[in-house]
Residue frames relative to the residue before (quaternion, step in Angstrom):
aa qw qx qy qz dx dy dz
X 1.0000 0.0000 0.0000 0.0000 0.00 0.00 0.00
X 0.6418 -0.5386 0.5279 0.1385 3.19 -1.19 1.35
X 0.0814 -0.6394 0.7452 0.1709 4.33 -0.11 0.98
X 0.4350 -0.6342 0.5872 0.2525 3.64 -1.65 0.41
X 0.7148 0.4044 -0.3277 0.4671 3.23 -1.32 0.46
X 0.6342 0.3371 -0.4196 0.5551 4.33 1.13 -0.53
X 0.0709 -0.8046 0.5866 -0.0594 2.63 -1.69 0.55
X 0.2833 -0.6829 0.3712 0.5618 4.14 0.43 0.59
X 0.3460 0.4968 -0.6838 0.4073 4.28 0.45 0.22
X 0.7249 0.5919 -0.2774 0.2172 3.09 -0.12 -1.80
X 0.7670 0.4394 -0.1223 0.4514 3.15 0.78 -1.82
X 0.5257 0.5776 -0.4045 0.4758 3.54 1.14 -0.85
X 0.6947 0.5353 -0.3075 0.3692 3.78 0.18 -1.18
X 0.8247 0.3843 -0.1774 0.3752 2.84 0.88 -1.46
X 0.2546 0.7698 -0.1981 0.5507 3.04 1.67 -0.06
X 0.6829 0.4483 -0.1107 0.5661 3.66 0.58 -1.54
X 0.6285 0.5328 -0.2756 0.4951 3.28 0.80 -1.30
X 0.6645 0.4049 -0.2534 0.5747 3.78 0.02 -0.93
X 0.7250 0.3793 -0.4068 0.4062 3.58 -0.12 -0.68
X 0.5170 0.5643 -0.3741 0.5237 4.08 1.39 -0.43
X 0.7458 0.4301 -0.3079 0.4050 3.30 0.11 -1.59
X 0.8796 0.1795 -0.0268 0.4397 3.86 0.10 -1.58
X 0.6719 -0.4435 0.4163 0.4225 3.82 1.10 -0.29
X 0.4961 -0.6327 0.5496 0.2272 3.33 -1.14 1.98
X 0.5188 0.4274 -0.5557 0.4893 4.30 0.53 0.13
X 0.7358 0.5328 -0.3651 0.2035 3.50 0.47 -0.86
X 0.6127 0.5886 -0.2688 0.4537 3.26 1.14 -0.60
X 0.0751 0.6563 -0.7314 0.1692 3.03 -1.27 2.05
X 0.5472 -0.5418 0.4172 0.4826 3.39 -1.41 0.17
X 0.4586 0.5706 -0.5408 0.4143 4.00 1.09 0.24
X 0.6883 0.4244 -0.4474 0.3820 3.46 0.64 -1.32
X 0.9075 0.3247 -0.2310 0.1329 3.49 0.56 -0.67
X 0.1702 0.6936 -0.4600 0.5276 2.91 2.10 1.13
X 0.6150 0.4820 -0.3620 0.5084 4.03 0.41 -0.79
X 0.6146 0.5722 -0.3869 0.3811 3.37 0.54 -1.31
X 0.7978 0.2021 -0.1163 0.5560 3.72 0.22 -1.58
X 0.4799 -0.5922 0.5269 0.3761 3.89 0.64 0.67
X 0.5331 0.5153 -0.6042 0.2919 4.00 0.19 0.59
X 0.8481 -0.3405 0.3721 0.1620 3.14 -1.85 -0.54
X 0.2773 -0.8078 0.3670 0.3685 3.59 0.51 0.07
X 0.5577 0.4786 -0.3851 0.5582 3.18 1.68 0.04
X 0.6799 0.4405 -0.4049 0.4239 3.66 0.23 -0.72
X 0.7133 0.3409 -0.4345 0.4315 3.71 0.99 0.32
X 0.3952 0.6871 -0.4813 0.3742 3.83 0.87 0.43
X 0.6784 0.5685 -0.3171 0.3406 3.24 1.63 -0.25
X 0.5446 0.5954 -0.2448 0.5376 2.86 1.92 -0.46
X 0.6801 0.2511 0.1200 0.6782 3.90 1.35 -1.69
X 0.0443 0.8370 -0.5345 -0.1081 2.51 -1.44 0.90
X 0.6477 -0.0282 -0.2801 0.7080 3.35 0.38 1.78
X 0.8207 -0.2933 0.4100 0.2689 3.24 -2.41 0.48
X 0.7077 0.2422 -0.2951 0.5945 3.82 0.32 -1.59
X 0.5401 0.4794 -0.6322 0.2806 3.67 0.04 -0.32
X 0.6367 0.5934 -0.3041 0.3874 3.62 0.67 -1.61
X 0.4893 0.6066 -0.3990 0.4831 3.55 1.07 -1.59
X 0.7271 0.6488 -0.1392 0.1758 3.39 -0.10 -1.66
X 0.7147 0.3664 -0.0763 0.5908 3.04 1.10 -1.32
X 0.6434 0.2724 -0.4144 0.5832 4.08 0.74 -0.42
X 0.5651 0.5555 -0.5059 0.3408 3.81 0.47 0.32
X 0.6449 0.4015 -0.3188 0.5669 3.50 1.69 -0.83
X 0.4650 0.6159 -0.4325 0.4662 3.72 1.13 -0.47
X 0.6820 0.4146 -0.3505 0.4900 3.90 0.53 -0.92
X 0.6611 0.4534 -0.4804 0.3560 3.45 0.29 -1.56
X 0.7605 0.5216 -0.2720 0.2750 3.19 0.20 -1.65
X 0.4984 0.6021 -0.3774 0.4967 3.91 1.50 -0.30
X 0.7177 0.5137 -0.1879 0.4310 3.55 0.19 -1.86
X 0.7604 0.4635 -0.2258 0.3949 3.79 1.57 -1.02
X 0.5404 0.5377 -0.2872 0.5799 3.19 1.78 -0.23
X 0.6008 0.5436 -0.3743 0.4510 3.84 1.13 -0.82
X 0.6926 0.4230 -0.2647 0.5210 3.83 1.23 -1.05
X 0.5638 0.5829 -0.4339 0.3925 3.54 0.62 -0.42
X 0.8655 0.3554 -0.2667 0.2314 3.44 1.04 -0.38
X 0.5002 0.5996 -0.3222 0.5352 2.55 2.50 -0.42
X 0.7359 0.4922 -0.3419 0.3153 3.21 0.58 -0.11
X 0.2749 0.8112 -0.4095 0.3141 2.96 1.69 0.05
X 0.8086 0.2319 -0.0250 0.5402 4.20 -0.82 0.39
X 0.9004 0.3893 0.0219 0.1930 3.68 1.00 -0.62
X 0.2968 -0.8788 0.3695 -0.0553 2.90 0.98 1.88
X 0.8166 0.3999 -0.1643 0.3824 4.05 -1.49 0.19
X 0.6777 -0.1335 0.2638 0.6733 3.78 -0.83 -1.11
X 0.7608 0.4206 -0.4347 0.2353 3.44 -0.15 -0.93
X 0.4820 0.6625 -0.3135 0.4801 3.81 1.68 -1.05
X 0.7627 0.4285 -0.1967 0.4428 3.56 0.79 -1.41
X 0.5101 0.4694 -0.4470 0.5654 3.94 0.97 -0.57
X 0.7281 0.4420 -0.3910 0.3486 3.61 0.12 -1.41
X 0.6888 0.4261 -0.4019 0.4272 3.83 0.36 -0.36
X 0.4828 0.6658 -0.3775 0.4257 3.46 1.02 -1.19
X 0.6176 0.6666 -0.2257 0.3512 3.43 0.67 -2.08
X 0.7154 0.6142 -0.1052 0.3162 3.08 0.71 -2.03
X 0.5497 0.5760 -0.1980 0.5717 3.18 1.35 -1.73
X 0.7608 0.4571 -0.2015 0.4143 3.50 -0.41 -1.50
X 0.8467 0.3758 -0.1900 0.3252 3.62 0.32 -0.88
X 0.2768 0.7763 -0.2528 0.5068 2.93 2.15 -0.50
X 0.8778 0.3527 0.0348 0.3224 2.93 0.02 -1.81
X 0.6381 0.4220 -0.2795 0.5803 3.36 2.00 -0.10
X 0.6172 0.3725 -0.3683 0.5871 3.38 1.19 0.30
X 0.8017 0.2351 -0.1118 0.5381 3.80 0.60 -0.45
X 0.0593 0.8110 -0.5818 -0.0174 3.74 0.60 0.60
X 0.6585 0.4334 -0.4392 0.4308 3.79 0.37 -0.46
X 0.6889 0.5095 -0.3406 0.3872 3.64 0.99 -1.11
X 0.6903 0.5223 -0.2496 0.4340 3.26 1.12 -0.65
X 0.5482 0.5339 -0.3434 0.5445 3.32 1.56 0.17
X 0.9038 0.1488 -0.2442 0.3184 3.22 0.62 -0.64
X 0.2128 0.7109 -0.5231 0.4191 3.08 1.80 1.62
X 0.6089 0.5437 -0.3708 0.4429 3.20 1.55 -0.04
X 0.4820 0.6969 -0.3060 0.4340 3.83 1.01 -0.70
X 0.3816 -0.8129 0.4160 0.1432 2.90 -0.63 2.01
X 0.2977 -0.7232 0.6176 0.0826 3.55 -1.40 0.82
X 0.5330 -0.5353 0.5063 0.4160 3.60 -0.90 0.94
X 0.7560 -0.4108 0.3634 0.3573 3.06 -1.77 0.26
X 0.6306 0.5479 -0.2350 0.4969 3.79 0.84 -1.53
X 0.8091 0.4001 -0.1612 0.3992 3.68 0.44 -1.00
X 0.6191 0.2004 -0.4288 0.6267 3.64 1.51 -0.10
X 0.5790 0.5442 -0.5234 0.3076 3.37 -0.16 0.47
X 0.5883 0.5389 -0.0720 0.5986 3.10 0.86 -0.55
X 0.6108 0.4939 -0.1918 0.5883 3.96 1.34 -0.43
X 0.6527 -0.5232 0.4024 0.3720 3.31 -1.67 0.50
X 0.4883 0.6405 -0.5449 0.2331 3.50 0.93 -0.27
X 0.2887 0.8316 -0.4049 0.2474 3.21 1.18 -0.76
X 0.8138 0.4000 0.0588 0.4175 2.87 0.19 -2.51
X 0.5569 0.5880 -0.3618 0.4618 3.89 1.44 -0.03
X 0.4011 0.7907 -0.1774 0.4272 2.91 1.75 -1.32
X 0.7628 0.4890 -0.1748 0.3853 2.90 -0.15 -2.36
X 0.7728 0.4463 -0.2449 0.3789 3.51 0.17 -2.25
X 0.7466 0.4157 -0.3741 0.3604 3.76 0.39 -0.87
X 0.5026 0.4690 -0.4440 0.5747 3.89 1.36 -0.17
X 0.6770 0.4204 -0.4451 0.4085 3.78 0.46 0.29
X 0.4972 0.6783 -0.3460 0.4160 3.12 1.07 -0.42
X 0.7990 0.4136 -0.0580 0.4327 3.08 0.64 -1.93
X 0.4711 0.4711 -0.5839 0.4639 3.90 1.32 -0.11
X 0.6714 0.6085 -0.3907 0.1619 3.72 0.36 -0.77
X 0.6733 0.3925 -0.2018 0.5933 3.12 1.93 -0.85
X 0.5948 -0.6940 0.3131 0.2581 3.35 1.40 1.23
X 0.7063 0.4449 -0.4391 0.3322 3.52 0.39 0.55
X 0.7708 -0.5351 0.3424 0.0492 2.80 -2.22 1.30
X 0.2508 -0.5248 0.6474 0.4925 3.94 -0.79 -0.39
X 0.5045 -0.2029 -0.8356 -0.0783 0.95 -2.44 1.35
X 0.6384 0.6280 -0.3560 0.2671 3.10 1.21 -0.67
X 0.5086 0.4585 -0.4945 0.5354 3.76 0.97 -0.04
X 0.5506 0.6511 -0.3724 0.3663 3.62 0.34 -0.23
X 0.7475 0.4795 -0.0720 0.4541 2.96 1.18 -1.00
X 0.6802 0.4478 -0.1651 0.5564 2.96 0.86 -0.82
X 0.6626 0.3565 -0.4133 0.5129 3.70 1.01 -0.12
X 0.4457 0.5368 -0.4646 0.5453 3.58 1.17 0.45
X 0.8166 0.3339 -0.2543 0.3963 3.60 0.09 -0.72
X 0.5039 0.5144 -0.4385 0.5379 3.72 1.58 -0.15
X 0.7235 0.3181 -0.2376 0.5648 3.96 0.70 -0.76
X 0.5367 0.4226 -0.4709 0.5582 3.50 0.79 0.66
X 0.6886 0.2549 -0.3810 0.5618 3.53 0.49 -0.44
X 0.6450 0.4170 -0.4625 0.4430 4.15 -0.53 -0.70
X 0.7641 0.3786 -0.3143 0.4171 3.64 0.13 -0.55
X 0.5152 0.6456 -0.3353 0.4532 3.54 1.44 -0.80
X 0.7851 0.4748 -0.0823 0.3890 3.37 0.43 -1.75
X 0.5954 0.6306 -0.1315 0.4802 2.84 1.12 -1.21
X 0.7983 0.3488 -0.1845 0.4551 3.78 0.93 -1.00
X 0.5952 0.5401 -0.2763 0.5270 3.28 1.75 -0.52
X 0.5939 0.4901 -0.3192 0.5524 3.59 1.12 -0.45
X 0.7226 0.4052 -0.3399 0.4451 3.38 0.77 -0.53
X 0.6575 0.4209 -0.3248 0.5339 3.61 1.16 -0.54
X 0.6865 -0.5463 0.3741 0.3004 4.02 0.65 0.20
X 0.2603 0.8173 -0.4293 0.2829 3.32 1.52 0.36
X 0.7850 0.3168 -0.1906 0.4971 3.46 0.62 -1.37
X 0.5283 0.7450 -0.3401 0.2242 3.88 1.10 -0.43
X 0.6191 0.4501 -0.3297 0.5526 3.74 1.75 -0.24
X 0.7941 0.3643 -0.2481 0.4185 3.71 0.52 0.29
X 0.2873 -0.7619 0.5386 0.2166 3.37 -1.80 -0.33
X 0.4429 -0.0421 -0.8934 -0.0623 1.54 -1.85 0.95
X 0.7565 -0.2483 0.3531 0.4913 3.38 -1.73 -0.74
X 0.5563 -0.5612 0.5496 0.2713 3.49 -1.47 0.21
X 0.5199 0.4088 -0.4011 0.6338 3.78 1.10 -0.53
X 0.6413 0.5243 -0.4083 0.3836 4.20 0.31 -0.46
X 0.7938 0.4321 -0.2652 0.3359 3.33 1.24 -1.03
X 0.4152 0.7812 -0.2395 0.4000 3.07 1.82 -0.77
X 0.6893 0.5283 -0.1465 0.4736 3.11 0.91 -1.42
X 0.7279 0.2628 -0.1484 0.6157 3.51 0.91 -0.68
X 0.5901 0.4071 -0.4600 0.5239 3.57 0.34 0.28
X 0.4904 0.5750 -0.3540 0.5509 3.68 1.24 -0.50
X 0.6985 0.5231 -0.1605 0.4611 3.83 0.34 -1.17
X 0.6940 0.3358 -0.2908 0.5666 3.68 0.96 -0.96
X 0.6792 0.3982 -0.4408 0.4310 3.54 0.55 -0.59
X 0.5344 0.4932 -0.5494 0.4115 3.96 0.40 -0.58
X 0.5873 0.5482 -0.4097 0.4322 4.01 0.85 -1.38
X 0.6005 0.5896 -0.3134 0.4400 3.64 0.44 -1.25
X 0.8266 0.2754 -0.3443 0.3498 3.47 0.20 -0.96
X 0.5518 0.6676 -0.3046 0.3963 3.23 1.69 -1.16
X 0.7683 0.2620 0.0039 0.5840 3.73 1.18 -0.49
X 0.0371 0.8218 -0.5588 0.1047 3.26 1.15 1.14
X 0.1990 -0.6916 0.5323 0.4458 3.75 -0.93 -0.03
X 0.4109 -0.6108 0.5850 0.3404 3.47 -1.50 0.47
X 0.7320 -0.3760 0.4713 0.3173 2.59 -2.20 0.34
X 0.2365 -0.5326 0.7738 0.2482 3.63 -1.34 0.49
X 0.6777 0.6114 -0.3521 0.2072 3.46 -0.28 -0.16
């Protein structure tokens, strides 16, 4: 039997929620049966298993973080196009640390295609036509921009940057600045 009033919206969010508060590992359809005092069965009607649940606040994040860049990026082309996404990433992930974990959680092929990653995709290849480079080498470089935001981003969140100086908002900034140099001065291929 169907409880009134759940719903997989419902559960997804709330879901999201829990994965903030205690950790995107934490989140099962048990944890969130306790939550709404139900049954772990009376929510199977709604889900249908943990990674499914996993799944869905992972498209719930992408599809946030992809609407948050769609607007910073909105008018804004070069360093400023690249901070704004960076920005996006980083702040994301200080207001939503579980969601932003499990924007990381791998999707079959069919299901991230078909996902907002899509659109994360899309914006950083715009970025990079501006700093004029080609495949493979745009390829690359959108590897090493999601190698760094997700890098920095996870070490700042785990306390990495919290025993030294300068500040972490100091490095950002300048790690922001070398990568814009980087792209502005990609090396070519000898080949």
């Amino acid at each position: 039997m169907v409880r009134a009033g759940l719903t997989p919206e419902l559960l997804v969010q709330a879901g999201a929620e829990l994965a903030d508060e205690k950790g995107f590992d934490q989140v099962t359809v048990s944890a969130l049966a306790r939550r709404f005092d139900v049954k772990v069965a009376s929510l199977y009607w709604h889900l249908d298993s943990s990674e499914g649940l996993r799944t869905r606040i992972a498209l719930l994040a992408l599809e946030e973080m992809a609407d948050r860049a769609a607007s910073a990026l909105a008018g804004r082309a070069g360093k400023d196009a690249l901070t704004a996404l960076a920005n996006v990433y980083r702040d994301y992930a200080r207001e939503h640390p579980g969601r932003y974990a499990a924007a990381q959680h791998r999707l079959d092929p069919q299901t991230a295609a078909a996902s907002a990653g899509v659109r994360h995709a899309e914006f950083t290849r715009a970025i990079l036509r501006g700093y004029d480079l080609t495949e493979p080498d745009q390829t690359h470089a959108v590897r090493l921009l999601g190698s760094f935001f997700n890098g920095y981003v996870s070490l700042e969140s785990g306390g990495g940057f919290d025993h030294s100086s300068p500040d972490s908002q100091q490095s950002w900034e300048r790690l922001l600045d070398a990568l814009d140099a980087l792209l502005r001065n990609w090396p070519r291929n000898p080949r």
